[in-house]
C-alpha positions as CSV (number, residue, x, y, z in Angstrom):
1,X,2.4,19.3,37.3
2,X,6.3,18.1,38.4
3,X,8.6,20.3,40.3
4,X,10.1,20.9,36.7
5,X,6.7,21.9,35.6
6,X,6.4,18.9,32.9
7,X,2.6,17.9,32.4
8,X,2.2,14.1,34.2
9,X,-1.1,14.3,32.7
10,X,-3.7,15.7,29.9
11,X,-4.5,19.0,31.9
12,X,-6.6,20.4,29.1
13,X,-8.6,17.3,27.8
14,X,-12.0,19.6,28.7
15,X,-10.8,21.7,26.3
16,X,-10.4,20.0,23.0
17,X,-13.0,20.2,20.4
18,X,-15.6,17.3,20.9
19,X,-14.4,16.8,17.0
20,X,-11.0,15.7,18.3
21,X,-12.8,12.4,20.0
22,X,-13.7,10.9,17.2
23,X,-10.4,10.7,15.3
24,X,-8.1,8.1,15.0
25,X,-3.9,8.3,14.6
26,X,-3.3,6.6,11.2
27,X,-2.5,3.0,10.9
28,X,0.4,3.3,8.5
29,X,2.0,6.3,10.4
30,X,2.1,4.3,13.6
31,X,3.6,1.1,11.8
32,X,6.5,3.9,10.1
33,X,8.7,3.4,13.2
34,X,8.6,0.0,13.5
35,X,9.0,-0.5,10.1
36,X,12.2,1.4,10.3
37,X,13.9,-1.7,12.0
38,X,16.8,-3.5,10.0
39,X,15.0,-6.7,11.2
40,X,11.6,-5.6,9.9
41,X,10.1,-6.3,6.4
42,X,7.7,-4.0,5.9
43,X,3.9,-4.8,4.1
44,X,2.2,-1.5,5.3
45,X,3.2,1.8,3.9
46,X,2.2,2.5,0.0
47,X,5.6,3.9,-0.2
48,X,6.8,4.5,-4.1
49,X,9.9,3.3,-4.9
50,X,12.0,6.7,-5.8
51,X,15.2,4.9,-5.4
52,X,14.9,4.5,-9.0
53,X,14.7,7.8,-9.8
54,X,18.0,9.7,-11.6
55,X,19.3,11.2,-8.7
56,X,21.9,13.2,-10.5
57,X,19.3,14.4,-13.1
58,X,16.6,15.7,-10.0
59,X,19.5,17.0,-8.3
60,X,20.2,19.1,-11.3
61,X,16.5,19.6,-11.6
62,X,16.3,21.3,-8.0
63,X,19.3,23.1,-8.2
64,X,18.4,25.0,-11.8
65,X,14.6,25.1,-9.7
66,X,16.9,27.3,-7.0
67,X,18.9,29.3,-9.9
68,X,16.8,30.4,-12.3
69,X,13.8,30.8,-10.2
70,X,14.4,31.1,-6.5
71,X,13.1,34.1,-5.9
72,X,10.1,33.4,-7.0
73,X,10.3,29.9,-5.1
74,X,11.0,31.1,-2.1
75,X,8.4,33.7,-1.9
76,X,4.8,33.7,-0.9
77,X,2.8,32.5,-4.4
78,X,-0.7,32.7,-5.4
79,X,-3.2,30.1,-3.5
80,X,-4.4,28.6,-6.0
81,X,-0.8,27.5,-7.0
82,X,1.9,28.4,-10.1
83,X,0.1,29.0,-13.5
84,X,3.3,27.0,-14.7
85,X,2.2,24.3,-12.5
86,X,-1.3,24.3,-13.9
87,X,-0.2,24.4,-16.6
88,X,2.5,21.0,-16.8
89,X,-1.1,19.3,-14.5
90,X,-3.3,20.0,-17.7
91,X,-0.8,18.0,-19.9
92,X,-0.4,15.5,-17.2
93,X,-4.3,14.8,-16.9
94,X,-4.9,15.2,-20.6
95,X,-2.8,12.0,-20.9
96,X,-6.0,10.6,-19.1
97,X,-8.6,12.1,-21.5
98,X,-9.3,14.9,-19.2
99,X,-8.9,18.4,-20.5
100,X,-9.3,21.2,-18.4
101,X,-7.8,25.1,-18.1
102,X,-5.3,25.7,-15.6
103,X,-8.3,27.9,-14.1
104,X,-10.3,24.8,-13.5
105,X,-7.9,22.9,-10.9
106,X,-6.0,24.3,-7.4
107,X,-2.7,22.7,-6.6
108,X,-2.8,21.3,-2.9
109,X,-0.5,19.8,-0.2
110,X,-1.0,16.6,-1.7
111,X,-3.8,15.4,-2.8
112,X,-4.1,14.8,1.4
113,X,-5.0,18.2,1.7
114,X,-7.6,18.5,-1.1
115,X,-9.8,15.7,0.8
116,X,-9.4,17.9,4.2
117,X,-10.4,20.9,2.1
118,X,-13.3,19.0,0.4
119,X,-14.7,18.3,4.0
120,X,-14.7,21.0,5.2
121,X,-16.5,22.6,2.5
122,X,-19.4,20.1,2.3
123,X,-19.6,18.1,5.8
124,X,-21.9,19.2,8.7
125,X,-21.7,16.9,11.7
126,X,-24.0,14.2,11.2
127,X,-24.3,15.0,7.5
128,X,-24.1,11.5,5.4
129,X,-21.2,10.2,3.3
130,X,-20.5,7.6,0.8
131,X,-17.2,5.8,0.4
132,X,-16.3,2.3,-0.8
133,X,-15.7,-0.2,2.1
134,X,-12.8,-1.2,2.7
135,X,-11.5,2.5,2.2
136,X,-8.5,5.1,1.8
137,X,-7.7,5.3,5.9
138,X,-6.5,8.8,5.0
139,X,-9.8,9.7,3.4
140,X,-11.4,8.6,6.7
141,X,-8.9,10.6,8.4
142,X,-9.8,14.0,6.7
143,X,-13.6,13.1,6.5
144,X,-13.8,11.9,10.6
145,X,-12.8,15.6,11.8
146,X,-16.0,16.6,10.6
147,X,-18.3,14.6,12.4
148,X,-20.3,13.2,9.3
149,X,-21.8,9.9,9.0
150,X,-19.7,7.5,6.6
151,X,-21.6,4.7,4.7
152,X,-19.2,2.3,3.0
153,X,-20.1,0.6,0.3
154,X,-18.5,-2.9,-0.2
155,X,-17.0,-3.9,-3.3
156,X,-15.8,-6.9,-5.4
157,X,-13.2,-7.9,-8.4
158,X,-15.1,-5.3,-10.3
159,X,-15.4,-2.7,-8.0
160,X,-18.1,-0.9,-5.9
161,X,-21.3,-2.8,-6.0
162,X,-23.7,-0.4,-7.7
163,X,-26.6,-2.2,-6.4
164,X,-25.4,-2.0,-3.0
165,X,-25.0,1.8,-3.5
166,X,-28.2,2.1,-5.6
167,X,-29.9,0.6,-1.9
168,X,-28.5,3.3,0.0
169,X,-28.9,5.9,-2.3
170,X,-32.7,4.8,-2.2
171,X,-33.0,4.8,1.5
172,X,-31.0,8.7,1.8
173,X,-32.9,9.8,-0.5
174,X,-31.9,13.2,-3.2
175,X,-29.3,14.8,-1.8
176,X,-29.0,12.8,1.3
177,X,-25.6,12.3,1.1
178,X,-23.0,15.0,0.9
179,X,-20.8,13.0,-1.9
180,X,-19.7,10.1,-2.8
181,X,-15.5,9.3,-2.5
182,X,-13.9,6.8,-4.7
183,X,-10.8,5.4,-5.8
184,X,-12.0,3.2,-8.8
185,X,-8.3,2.7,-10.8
186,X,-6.4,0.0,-8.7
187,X,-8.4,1.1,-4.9
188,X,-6.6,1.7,-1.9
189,X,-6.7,-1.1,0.4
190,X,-8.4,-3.6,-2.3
191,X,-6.6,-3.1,-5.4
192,X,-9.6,-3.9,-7.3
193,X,-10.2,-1.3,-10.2
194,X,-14.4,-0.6,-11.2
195,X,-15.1,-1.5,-14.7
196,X,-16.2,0.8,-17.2
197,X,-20.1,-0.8,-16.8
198,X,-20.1,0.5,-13.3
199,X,-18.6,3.5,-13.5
200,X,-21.4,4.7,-15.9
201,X,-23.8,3.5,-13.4
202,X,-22.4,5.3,-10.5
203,X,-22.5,8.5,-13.2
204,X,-25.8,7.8,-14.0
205,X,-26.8,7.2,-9.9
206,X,-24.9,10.0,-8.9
207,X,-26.9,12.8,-11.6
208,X,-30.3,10.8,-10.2
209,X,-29.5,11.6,-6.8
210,X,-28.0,14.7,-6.8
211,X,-25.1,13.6,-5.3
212,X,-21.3,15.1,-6.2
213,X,-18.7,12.1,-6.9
214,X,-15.2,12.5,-5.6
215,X,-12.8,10.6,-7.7
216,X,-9.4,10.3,-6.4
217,X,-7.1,9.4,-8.9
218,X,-3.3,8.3,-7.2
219,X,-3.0,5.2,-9.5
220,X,-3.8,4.7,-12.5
221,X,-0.6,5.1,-14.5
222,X,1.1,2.6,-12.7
223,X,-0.8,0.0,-14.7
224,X,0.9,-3.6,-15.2
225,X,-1.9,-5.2,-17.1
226,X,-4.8,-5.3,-18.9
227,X,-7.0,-2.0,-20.8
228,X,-7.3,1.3,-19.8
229,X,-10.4,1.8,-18.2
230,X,-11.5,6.0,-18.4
231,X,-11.6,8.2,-15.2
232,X,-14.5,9.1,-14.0
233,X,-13.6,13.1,-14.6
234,X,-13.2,12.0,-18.1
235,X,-16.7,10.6,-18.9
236,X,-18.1,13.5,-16.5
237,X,-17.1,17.1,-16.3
238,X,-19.1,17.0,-13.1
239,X,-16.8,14.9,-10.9
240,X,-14.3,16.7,-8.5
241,X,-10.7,14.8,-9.5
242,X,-8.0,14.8,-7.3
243,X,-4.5,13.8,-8.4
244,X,-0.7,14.1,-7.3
245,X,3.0,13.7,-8.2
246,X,3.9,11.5,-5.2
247,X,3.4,8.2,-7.2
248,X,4.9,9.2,-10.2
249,X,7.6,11.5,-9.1
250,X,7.9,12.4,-5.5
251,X,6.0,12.4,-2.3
252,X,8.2,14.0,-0.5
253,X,7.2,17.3,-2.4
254,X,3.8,16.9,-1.5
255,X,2.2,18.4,-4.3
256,X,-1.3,17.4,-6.0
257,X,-4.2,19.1,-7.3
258,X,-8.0,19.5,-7.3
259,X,-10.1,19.6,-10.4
260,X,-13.6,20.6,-9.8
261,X,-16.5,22.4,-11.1
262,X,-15.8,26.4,-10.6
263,X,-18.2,27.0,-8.4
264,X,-16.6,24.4,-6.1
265,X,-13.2,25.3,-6.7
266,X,-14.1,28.8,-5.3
267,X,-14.6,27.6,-2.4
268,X,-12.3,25.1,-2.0
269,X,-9.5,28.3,-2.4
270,X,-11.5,30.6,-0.1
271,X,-10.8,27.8,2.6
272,X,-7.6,26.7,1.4
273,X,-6.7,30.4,2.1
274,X,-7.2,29.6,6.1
275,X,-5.6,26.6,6.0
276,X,-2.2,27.7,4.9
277,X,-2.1,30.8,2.6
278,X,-0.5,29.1,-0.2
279,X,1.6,25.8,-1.5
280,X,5.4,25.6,-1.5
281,X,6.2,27.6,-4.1
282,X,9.8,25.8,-5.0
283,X,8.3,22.5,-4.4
284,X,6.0,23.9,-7.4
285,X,9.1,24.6,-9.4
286,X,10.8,21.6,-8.7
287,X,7.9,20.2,-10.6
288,X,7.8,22.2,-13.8
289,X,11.7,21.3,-14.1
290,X,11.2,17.7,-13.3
291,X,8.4,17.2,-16.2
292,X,10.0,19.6,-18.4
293,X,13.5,18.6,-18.3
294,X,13.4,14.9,-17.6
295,X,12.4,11.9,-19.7
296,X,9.9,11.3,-16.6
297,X,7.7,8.6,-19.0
298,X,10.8,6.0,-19.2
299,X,11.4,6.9,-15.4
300,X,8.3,5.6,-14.5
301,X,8.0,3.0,-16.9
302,X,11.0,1.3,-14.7
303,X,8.9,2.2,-11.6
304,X,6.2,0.0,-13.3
305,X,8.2,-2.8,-14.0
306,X,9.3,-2.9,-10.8
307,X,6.3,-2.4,-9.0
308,X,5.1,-5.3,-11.5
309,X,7.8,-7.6,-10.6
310,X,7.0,-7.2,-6.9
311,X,3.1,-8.1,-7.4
312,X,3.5,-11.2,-9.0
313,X,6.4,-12.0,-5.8
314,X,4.0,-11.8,-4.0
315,X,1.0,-13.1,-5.5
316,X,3.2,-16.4,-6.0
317,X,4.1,-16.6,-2.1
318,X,0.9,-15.9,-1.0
319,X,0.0,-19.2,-3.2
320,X,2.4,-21.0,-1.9
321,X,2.3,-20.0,1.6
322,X,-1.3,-18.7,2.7
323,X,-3.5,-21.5,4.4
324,X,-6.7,-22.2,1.8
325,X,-9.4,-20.5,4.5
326,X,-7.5,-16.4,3.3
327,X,-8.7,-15.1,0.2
328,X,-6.7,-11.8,-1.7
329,X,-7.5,-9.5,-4.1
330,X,-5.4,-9.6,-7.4
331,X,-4.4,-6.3,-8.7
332,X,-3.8,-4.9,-12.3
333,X,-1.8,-2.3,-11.0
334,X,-1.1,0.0,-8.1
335,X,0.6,-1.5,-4.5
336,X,-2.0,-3.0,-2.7
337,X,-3.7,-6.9,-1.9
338,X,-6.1,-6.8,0.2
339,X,-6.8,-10.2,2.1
340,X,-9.9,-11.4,4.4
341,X,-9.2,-14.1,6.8
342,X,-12.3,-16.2,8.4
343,X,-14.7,-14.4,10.7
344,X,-13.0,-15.2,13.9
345,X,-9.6,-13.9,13.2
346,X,-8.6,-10.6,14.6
347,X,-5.6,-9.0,12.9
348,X,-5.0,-6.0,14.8
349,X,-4.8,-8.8,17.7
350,X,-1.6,-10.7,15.3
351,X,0.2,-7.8,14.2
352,X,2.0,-7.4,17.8
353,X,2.9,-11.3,17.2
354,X,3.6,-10.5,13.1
355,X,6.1,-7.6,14.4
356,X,8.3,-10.0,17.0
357,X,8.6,-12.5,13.5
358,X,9.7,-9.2,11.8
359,X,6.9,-8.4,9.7
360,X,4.2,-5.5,9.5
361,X,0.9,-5.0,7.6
362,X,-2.5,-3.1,8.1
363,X,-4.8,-4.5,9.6
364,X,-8.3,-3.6,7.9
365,X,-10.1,-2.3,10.5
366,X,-8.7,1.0,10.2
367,X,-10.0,0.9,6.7
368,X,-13.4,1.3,7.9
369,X,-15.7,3.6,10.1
370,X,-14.3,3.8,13.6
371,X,-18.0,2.3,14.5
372,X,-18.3,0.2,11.7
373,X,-17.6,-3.0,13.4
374,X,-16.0,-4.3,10.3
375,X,-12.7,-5.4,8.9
376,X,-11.1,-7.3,12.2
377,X,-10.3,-10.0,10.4
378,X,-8.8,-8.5,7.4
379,X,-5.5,-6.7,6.0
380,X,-3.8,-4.4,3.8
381,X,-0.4,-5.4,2.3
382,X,1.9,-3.7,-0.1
383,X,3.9,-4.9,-2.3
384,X,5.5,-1.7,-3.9
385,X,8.7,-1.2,-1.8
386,X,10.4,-4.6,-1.2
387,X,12.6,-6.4,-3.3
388,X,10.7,-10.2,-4.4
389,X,12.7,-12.1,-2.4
390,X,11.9,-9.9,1.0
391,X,8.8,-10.1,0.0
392,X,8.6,-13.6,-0.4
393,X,10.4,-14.3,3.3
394,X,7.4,-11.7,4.7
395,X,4.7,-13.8,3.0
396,X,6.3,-16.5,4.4
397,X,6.9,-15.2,7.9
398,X,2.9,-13.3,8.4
399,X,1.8,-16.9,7.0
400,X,3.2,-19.2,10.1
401,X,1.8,-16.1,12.6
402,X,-1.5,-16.6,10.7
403,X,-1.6,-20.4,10.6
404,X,-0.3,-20.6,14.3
405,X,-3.9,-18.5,15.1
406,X,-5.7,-20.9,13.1
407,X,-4.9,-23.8,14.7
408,X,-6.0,-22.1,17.9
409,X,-9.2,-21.6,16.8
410,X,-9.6,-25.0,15.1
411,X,-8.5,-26.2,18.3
412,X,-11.3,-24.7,19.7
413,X,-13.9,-26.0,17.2
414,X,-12.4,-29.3,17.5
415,X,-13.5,-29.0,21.4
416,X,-16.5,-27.6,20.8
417,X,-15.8,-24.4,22.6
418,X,-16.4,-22.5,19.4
419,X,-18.6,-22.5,16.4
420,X,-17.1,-23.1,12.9
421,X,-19.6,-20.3,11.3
C-alpha cells in the first residue's frame, strides 16, 4: 500500500471465490470503449437501432408512466414483476403461438438475469451443460460462474446438428446434463435459425433424455425473410422461454421475462428474491405505456427494414471484398454473420491491427468454452447499428487487415515453413 493508502496491487486475490477464476470479462463490453471512437466503425455490439424510435411519443410515454403511476413506480413491487406487465408479455408471446397466464412467467433484469438465475438453480460445479457452439458469450458468462462443464454443440445453415447432440446425449447418458440452452430463431453469433425438422428432434431428444431445453428467444420478430418457423415453447409446454423488450423496444430498460414450468418458476423467484428483491418497477410501467399507447408494430416494422437494408450491405461487401478462403453465415433475420477464416488465422491476434484501421468485431473464441480450444480463427460481426455505406467501408477496411495476414501465412507455405492443412 502507497503513502496515500491506494492498493499497488491485488491484496485480497486469496480471497476470492475459486468461482471467480474461471470467468472471463465479456468480449463486446471490452470493445464498447473503443468502439466509442469517431474514427471507429463498429462490427461488435448487437446494439438495436432505437434511434428510430418516436422520441416525442416515448417521452410522452415515460412522463404519463411518472404521472399517473409513480407512486407505484417508484416503490418496492412484487418479485415476480407487475401483473400489468404479465399481462401486456402474454399478448406479446401469444403473437408467437405461445399462450401462457401471467402466473406462468417472472419478469427479470433482462433476459441476462433470467440465464444467471437459471444457473444458479440447476448448475453444481462440474455438473454437465449443453449449448450450441459457437454460443451466446453472455450465456457463457452467466453459466461459467457456476463451475459446470459446457459441451457445445456445432451447428450448420439449419441449425444445431441433432446427430451431433444425439452422440453426446448418448455418451451423458439420462439426465446427464443439466439442460440444454438454445437460441434457434436467427442464433447469436451464427445467425443461422434451426428448422422446424430439428427442433422436433431436439423435443423429441430432450423428453428421451430427461433433459430441460432452454430456449432463448431475443430474435425472432425481427425477421427479414422467409416462413415463420414455431418456438420451441410453442410446440412444447415443457421448455423454459426467455424473452425481452430490448430488441423491440428498449434495452436500456432492461426488462425481459422467464416462462417456465411452475415448479421451476418457484424457484427461479425464491432465488431471484436474493439476487435483487424485485425489478424496476417504473421501468415496468414504462412498458405497459409503451405497448399500450404506441403503434409499437409499425415502429418495429421500420427497425426491420432497416436492420434488413444493413444485412444485405453487408452481405454484398463481404462478396465483393472478403478473400475466397472466409466463409459467412447468411441470416434471415436478427444482427449477426458469423465468418470462419482458415485454421491458421488467429483473430483475437488481428483485432489490435483491425482497431488501428478503425474497425472492431468479435473474435469467436469468446463464443466458446474458455477451454474449448475452438473459434481462434473465427468472428462475430453485426450488421444492426451502421448505416450501409459504413458498413461497407468496415467490410472493406477488416478485409485488407485479413488479406494482409494471409499473405503472411501463404508466405510461409510458399517457403515451406508451414503446412497448407
Amino acid at each position: 500500500m502507497t503513502a496515500t493508502g491506494h492498493i499497488q496491487f491485488d491484496e485480497w486475490v486469496d480471497l476470492y471465490a475459486s468461482r471467480v477464476e474461471t470467468m472471463r470479462t465479456s468480449a463486446v463490453r471490452d470493445l464498447f470503449a473503443a468502439a466509442s471512437r469517431s474514427d471507429i466503425i463498429s462490427l461488435s455490439g448487437g446494439m438495436p437501432d432505437i434511434r428510430h424510435l418516436p422520441l416525442d411519443e416515448v417521452s410522452k410515454v415515460a412522463a404519463n408512466a411518472v404521472l399517473q403511476e409513480g407512486i407505484a413506480g417508484l416503490q418496492y413491487g412484487d418479485t415476480t414483476g407487475r401483473m400489468q406487465t404479465k399481462q401486456i408479455i402474454c399478448g406479446l408471446v401469444r403473437d408467437l403461438g405461445i399462450f401462457v397466464a401471467p402466473e406462468d412467467l417472472t419478469v427479470t433484469t433482462g433476459a441476462q438475469q433470467a440465464l444467471d438465475l437459471l444457473a444458479k438453480s440447476f448448475i453444481n460445479p462440474g455438473d454437465n451443460v449443453i449449448t450450441e457452439g459457437p454460443t451466446y458469450l453472455g450465456a457463457l458468462q452467466a453459466f461459467s460462474a457456476y463451475q459446470p462443464k459446457v459441451h457445445t454443440i456445432p451447428f450448420d445453415e439449419d441449425g444445431m446438428r441433432m446427430d451431433l447432440l444425439e452422440a453426446k446425449l448418448e455418451e451423458l447418458g439420462p439426465r446427464g446434463a443439466k439442460f440444454i440452452y438454445t437460441i434457434p430463431t436467427f442464433q447469436n453469433p451464427g445467425g443461422v435459425t434451426m428448422s422446424l425438422g430439428r427442433r422436433l428432434q431436439l423435443l423429441k431428444l430432450a423428453r428421451t433424455y430427461q433433459i430441460p431445453i432452454i430456449e432463448d428467444d431475443p430474435y425472432s420478430r425481427l425477421r427479414f425473410e422467409g416462413e415463420t418457423v414455431p418456438s420451441l415453447r410453442s410446440l412444447d409446454e415443457e421448455v423454459i422461454y426467455l424473452g425481452t423488450v430490448s430488441k423491440v423496444f428498449a434495452p436500456g430498460l432492461r426488462t425481459g421475462w422467464v416462462i417456465a414450468p411452475r415448479p421451476i418458476l418457484q424457484k427461479l423467484n425464491m432465488v431471484k428474491q436474493g439476487t435483487d428483491l424485485c425489478g424496476s418497477a417504473l421501468n415496468q410501467v414504462i412498458v405497459e405505456h409503451y405497448f399500450n399507447e404506441i403503434p409499437w408494430r409499425e415502429v418495429l416494422e421500420t427497425m426491420i427494414n432497416t436492420y434488413r437494408e444493413r444485412r444485405d450491405a453487408m452481405l454484398t461487401a463481404l462478396e465483393e471484398f472478403f478473400p475466397p478462403e472466409a466463409a459467412w453465415t447468411r441470416p434471415s433475420g436478427g444482427f449477426f454473420v458469423w465468418i470462419t477464416l482458415p485454421e491458421y488465422v488467429n483473430t483475437p491476434q488481428i483485432l489490435s491491427v483491425a482497431l488501428e484501421a478503425g474497425v472492431t468485431f468479435v473474435p469467436g473464441d469468446g463464443c466458446f468454452p474458455s477451454d474449448s480450444g475452438r473459434g481462434h480463427n473465427t468472428m462475430r460481426i453485426a450488421f444492426c447499428y451502421e448505416e450501409p455505406e459504413n458498413l461497407r467501408e468496415a467490410i472493406r477496411r477488416l478485409s485488407l487487415v485479413i488479406e494482409e495476414r494471409l499473405e503472411l501465412y501463404r508466405a510461409f507455405i510458399n517457403a515451406g515453413v508451414l503446412k497448407e492443412d
